[in-house]
NUTIMI-76925 format. One record per residue (C-alpha): y, x, z; residue number from 1; residue in one letter. Coordinates in Angstrom, 1 decimal. Layout:
# NUTIMI-76925
NODE      y      x      z pos code
NODE      Y      X      Z NUM    a
...
***
This chain:
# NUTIMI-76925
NODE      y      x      z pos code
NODE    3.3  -21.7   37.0   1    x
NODE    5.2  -20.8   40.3   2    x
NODE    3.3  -18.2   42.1   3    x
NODE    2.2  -19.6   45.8   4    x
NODE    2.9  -17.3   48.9   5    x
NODE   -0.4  -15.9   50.1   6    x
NODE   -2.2  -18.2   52.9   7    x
NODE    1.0  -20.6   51.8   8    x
NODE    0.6  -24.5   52.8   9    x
NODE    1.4  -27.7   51.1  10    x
NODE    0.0  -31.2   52.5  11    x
NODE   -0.6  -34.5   51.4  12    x
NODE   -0.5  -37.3   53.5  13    x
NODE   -3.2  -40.3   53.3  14    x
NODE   -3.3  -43.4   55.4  15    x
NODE   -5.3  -43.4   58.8  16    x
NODE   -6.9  -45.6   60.8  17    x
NODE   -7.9  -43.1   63.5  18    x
NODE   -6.9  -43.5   66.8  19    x
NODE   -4.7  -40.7   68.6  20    x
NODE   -7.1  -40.4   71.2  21    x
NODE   -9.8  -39.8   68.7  22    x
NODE   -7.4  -37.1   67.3  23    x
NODE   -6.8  -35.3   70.5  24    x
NODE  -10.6  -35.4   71.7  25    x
NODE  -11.6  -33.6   68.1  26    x
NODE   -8.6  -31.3   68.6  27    x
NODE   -9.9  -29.7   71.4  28    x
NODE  -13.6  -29.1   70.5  29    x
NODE  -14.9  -26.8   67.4  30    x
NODE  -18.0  -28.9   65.9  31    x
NODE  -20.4  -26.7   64.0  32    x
NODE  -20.8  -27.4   60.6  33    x
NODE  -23.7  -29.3   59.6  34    x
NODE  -24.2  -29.5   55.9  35    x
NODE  -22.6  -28.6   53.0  36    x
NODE  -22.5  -30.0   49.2  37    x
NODE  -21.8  -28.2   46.1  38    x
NODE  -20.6  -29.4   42.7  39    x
NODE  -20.1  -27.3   40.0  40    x
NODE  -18.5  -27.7   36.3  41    x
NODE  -17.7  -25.4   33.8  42    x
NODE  -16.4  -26.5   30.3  43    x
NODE  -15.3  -23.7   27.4  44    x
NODE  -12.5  -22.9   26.2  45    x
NODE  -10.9  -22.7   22.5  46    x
NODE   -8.7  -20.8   20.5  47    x
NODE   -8.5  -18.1   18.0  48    x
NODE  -12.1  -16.5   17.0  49    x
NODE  -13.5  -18.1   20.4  50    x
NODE  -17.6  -19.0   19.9  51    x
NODE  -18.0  -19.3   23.8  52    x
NODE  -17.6  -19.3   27.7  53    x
NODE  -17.6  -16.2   29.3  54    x
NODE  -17.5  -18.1   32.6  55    x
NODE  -20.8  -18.5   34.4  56    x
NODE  -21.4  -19.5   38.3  57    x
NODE  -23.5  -18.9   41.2  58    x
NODE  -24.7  -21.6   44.2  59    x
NODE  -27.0  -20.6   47.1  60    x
NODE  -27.2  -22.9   49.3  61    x
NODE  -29.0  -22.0   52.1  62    x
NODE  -30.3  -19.0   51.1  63    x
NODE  -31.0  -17.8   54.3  64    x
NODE  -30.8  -19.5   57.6  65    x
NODE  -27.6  -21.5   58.3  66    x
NODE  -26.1  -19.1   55.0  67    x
NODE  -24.7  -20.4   51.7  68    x
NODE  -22.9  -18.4   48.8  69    x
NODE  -21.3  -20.0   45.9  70    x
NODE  -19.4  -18.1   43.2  71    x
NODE  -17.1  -17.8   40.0  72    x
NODE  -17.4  -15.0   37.6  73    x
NODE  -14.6  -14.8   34.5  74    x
NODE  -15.4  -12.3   32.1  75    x
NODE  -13.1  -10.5   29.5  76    x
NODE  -13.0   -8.6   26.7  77    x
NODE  -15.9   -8.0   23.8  78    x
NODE  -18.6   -8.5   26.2  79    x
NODE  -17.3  -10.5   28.5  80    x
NODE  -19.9  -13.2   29.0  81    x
NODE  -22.5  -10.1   29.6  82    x
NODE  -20.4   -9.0   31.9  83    x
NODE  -20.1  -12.2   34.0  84    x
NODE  -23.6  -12.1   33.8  85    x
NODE  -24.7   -9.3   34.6  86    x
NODE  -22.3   -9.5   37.6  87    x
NODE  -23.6  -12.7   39.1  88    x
NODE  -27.6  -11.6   38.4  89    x
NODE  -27.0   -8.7   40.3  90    x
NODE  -25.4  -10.0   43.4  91    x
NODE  -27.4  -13.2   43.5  92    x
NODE  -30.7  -10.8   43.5  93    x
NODE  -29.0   -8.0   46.2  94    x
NODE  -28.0  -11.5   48.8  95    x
NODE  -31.4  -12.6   48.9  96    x
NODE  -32.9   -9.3   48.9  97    x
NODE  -30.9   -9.1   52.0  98    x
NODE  -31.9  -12.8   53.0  99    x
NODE  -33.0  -10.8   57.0 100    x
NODE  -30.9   -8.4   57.2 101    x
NODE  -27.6  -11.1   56.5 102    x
NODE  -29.5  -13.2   59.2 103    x
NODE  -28.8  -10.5   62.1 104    x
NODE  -25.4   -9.7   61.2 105    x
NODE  -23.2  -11.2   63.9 106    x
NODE  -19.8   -9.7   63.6 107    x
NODE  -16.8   -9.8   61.1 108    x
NODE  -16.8   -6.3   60.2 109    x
NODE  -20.4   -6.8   59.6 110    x
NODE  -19.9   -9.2   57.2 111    x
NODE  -17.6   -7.3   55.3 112    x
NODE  -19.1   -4.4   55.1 113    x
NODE  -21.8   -6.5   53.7 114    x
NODE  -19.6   -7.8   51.1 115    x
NODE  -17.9   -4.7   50.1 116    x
NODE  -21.3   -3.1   49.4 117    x
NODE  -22.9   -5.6   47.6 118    x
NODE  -19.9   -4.7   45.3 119    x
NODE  -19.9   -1.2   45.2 120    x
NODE  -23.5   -1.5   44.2 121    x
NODE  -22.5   -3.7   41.4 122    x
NODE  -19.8   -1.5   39.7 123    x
NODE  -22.4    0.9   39.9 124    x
NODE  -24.6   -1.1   37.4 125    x
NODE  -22.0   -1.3   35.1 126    x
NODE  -21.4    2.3   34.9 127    x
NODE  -25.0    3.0   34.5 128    x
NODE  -25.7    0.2   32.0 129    x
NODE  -26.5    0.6   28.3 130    x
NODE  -24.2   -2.0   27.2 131    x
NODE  -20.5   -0.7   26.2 132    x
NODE  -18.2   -1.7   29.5 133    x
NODE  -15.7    0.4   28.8 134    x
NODE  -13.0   -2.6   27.7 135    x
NODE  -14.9   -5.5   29.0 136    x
NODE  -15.2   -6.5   32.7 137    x
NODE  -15.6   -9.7   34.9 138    x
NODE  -13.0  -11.1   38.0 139    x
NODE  -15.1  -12.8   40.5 140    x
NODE  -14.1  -15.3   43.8 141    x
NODE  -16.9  -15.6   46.1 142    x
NODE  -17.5  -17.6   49.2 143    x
NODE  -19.9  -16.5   51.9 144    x
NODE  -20.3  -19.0   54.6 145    x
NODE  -22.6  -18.6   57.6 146    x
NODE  -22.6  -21.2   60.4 147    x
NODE  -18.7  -22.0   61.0 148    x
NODE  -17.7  -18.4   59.8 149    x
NODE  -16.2  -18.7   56.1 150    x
NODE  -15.7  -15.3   54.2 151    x
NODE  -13.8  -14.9   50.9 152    x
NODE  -14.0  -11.8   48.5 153    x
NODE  -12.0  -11.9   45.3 154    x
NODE  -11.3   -9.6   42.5 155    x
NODE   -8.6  -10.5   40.0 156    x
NODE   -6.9  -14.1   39.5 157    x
NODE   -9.5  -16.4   39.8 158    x
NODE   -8.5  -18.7   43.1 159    x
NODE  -10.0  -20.2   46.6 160    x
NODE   -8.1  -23.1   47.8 161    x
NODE   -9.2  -24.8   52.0 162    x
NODE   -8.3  -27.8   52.2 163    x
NODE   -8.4  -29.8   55.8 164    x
NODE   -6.7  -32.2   57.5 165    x
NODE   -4.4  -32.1   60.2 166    x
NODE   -3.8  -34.1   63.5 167    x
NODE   -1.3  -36.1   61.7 168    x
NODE   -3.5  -37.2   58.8 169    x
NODE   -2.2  -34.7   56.6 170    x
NODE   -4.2  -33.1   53.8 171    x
NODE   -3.3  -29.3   53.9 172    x
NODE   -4.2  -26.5   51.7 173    x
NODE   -4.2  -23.0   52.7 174    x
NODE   -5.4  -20.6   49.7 175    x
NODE   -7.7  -18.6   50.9 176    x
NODE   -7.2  -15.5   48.3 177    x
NODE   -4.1  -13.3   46.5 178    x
NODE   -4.4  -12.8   42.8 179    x
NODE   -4.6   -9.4   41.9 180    x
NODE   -1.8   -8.6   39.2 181    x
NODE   -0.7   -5.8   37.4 182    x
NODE    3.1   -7.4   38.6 183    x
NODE    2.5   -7.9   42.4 184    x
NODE    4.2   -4.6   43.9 185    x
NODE    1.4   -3.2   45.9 186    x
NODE   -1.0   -3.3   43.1 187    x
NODE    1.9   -2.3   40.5 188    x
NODE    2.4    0.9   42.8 189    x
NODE   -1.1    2.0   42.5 190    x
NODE   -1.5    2.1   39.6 191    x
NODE    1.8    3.4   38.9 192    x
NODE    0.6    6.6   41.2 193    x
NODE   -2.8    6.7   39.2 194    x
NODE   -0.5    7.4   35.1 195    x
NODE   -0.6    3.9   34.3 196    x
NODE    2.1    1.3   32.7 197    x
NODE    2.7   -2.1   33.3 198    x
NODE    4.2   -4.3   30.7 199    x
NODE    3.5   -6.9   28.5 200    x
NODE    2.6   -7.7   24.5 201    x
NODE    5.5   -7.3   22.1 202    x
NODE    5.2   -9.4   18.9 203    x
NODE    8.0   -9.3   16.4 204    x
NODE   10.0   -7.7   19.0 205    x
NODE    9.7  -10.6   21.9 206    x
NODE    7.5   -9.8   24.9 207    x
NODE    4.7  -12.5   25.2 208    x
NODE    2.1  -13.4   27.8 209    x
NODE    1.2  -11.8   31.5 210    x
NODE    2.0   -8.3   32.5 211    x
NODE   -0.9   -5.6   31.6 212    x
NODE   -2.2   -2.7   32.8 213    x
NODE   -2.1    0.3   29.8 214    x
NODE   -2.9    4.1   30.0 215    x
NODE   -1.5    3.8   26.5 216    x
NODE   -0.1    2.2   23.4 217    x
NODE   -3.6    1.4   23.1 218    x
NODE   -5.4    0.0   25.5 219    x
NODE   -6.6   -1.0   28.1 220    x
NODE   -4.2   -3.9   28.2 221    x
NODE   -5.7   -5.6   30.9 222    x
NODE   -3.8   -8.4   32.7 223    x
NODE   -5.6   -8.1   36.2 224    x
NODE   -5.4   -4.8   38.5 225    x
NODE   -8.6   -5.2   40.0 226    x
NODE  -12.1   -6.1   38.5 227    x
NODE  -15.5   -5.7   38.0 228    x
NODE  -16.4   -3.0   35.0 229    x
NODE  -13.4   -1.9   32.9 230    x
NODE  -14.6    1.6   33.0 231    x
NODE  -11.4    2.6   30.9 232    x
NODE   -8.7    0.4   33.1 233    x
NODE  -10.3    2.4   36.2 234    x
NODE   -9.1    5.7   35.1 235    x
NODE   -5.5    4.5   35.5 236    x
NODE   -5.7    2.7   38.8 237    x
NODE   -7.7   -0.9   38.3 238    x
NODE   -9.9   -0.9   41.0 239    x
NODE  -13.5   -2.4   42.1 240    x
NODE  -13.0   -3.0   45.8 241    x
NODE  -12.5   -6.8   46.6 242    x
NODE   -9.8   -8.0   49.1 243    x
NODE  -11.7   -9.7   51.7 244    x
NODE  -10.6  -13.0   54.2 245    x
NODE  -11.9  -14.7   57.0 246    x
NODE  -11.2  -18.0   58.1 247    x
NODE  -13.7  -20.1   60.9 248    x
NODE  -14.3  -23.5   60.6 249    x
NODE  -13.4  -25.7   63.2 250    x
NODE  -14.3  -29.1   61.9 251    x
NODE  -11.0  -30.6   60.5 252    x
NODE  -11.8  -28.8   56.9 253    x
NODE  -12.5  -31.2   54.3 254    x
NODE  -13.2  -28.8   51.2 255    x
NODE  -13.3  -25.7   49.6 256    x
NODE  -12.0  -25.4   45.9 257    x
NODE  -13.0  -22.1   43.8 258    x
NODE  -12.3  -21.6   40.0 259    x
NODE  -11.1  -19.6   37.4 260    x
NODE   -8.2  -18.9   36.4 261    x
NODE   -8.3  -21.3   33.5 262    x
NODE   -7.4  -24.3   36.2 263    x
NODE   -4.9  -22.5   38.0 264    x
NODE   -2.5  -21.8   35.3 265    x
NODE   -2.1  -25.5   34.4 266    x
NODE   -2.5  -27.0   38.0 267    x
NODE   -0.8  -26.1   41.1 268    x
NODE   -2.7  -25.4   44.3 269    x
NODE   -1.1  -29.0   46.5 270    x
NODE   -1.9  -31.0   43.0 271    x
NODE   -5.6  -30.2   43.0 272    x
NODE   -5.5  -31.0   46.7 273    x
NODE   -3.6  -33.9   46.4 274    x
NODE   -6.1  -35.1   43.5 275    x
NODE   -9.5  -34.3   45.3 276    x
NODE   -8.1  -36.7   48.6 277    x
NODE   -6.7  -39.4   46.0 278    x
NODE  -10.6  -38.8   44.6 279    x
NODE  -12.0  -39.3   47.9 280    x
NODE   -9.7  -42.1   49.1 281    x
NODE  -10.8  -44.2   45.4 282    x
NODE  -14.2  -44.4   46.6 283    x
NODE  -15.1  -41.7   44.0 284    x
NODE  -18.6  -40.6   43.2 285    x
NODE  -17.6  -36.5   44.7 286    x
NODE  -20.6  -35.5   42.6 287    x
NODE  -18.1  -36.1   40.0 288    x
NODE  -14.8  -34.2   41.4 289    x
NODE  -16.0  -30.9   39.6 290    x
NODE  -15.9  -32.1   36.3 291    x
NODE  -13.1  -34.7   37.1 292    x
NODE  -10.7  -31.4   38.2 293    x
NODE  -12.3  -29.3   35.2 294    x
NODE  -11.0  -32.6   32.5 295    x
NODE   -7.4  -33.0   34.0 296    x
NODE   -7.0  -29.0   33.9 297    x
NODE   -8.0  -29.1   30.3 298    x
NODE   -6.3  -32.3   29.1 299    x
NODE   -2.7  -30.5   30.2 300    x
NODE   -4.0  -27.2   28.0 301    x
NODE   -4.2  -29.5   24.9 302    x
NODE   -0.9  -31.6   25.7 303    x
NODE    0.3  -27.8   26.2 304    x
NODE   -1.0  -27.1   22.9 305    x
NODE    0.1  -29.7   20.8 306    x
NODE    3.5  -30.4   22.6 307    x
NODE    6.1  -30.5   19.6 308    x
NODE    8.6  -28.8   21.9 309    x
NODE    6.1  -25.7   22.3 310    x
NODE    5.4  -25.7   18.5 311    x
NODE    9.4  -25.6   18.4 312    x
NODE   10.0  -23.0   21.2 313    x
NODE    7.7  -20.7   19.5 314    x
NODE    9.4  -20.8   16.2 315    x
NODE   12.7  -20.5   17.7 316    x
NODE   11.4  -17.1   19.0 317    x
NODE    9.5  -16.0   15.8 318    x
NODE    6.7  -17.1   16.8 319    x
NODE    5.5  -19.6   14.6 320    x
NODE    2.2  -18.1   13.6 321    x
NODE    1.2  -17.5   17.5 322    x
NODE   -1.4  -19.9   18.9 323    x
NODE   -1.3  -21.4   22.8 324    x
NODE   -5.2  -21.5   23.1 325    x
NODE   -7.1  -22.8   26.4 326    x
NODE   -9.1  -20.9   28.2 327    x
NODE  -12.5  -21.1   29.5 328    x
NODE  -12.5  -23.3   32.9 329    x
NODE  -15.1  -23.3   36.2 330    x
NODE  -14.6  -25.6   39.3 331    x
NODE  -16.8  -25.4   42.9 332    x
NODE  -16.1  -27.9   45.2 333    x
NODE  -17.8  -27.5   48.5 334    x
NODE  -17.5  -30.5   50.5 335    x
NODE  -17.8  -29.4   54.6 336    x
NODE  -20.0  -31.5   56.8 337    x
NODE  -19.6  -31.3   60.3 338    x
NODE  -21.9  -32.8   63.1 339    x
NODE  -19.6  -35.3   65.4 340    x
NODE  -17.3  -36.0   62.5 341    x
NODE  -16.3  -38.9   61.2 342    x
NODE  -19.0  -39.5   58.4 343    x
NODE  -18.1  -40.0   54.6 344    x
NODE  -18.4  -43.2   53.0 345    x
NODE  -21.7  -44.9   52.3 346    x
NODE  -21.4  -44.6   48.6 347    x
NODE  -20.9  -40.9   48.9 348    x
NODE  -23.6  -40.3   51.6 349    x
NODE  -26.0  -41.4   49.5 350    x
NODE  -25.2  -38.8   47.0 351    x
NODE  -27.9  -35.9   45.8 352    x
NODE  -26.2  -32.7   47.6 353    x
NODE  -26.1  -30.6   44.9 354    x
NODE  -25.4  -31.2   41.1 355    x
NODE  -24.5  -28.4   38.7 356    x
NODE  -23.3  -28.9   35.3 357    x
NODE  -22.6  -26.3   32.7 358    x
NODE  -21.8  -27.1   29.0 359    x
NODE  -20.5  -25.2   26.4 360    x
***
């Protein structure tokens, strides 16, 4: 997959009935946002020696006034799905916690001090837990929204996609996150400084898969640079501390897409926005568009998997015996209600505002 300029834009266009004098009069005002709905879906992986998802998410909506928070967590390693886990207990349990304190916080840097906190505090559990972290760890990309203010803290390559229209009736995306990999120079430099090496599996000779991050022959062999846990990737530059964005709503956004990384490698970021307005434009039940993204995403793994010409290209680099397995995949769609805009169809109005489905 092509990697996407951070903040980069593609659009889709969709037929409008609008009138231009509508467009200019909502141009010039910001409407507050009035409501927002959440759909999850998360469907496992499968592959080689794999028993289960190490995926899980988190949605709080409204959990304190005019506040929501809705996160991915994708673990790795041995204990990967503790990981995940333990990471989105502990932060769901510190935001409320904070429920008052997040409810006087007026300012940016108040936000993201907020953020970057509730993070440190988490690595901190994981080097004070019992359970073995040394090799195992979790990426996360959360979504903190409070009135029109949107905030986005990731760590690794899971992904946040905005998606909103334009004056022209143009569906934009703008991605609202930068993986973190072991390749992109900033975070290759780092840990370059800190002893460690960045390059990728050898097998019979070929190199296979995603740059890693090593201290040596051994391990860690992690393929993101920054992450929850990974106690032993931390000694050679991996780091904790999330990258933080702010965007603020201004009443043309139509969605917010979040998921792991399992959707991303098969799906481009201006094809899942082109398939959630072709969704919307259908008439579509958008309880649905979780689980619809989540089944095209994994339909493309197993046409991936079971392509003769990948069977083929694997041979022809001695590779028969390796297998192209799918990976675990997690999809939030947060649809954006504004008060003064242009209200969504009847059949999706009358829609619960939250469903959340998680199978195995």
């Amino acid at each position: 997959m092509s990697f996407l300029k951070f903040f980069s834009c593609s659009s889709f266009h969709k037929n409008s009935d609008k009138s231009k004098s509508a467009k200019k009069s909502s141009a010039k005002t910001k409407l507050p946002l009035e409501d927002i709905q959440l759909f999850a879906y998360s469907k496992m992986g499968f592959g080689r020696r794999k028993t289960h998802s190490q995926d899980s998410f988190c949605i709080m909506k409204s959990f304190t006034k005019d506040c929501h928070f809705f996160a991915i967590y994708d673990g790795h390693g041995h204990s990967g799905l503790e990981a995940s886990l333990k990471a989105n207990d502990y932060i769901e349990k510190h935001l409320k916690a904070n429920a008052h304190k997040i409810e006087r916080i007026r300012t940016d840097k108040q936000f993201k001090s907020l953020l970057k906190k509730t993070f440190t505090k988490t690595e901190e559990t994981f080097k004070a837990a019992p359970f073995d972290y040394t090799s195992s760890g979790t990426c996360c990309i959360a979504v903190l929204i409070q009135k029109n203010k949107c905030y986005v803290a990731n760590l690794g390559d899971s992904k946040a996609v905005l998606c909103q229209e334009d004056d022209n009736s143009h569906i934009k995306s703008i991605e609202l996150s930068k993986d973190h990999k072991p390749s992109r120079i900033d975070e290759k430099n780092r840990i370059i400084q800190m002893g460690g090496k960045i390059k990728r599996l050898h097998y019979h000779d070929v190199s296979v898969g995603p740059y890693r991050v090593w201290g040596n022959d051994e391990g860690p062999g992690i393929a993101v640079s920054r992450s929850l846990g990974d106690l032993r990737a931390k000694e050679v530059g991996v780091i904790w501390e999330p990258e933080i964005e702010k965007i603020e709503l201004k009443g043309k956004e139509k969605y917010i897409v979040i998921a792991s990384d399992g959707l991303w490698d098969l799906m481009e970021v201006d094809e899942v926005t082109k398939f959630l307005a072709e969704w919307d434009q259908k008439g579509n039940d958008r309880a649905k568009s979780s689980e619809a993204l989540v089944l095209e995403a994994r339909s493309r793994w197993e046409q991936m998997n079971f392509a003769s010409q990948m069977k083929q290209e694997l041979e022809n680099q001695g590779l028969a015996g390796v297998s192209v397995s799918c990976d675990d995949i997690t999809v939030i769609v947060a649809y954006l209600n504004f008060k003064g805009a242009i209200s969504a169809s009847k059949n999706q109005q009358q829609k619960p505002e939250q469903i959340v489905v998680d199978i195995g």
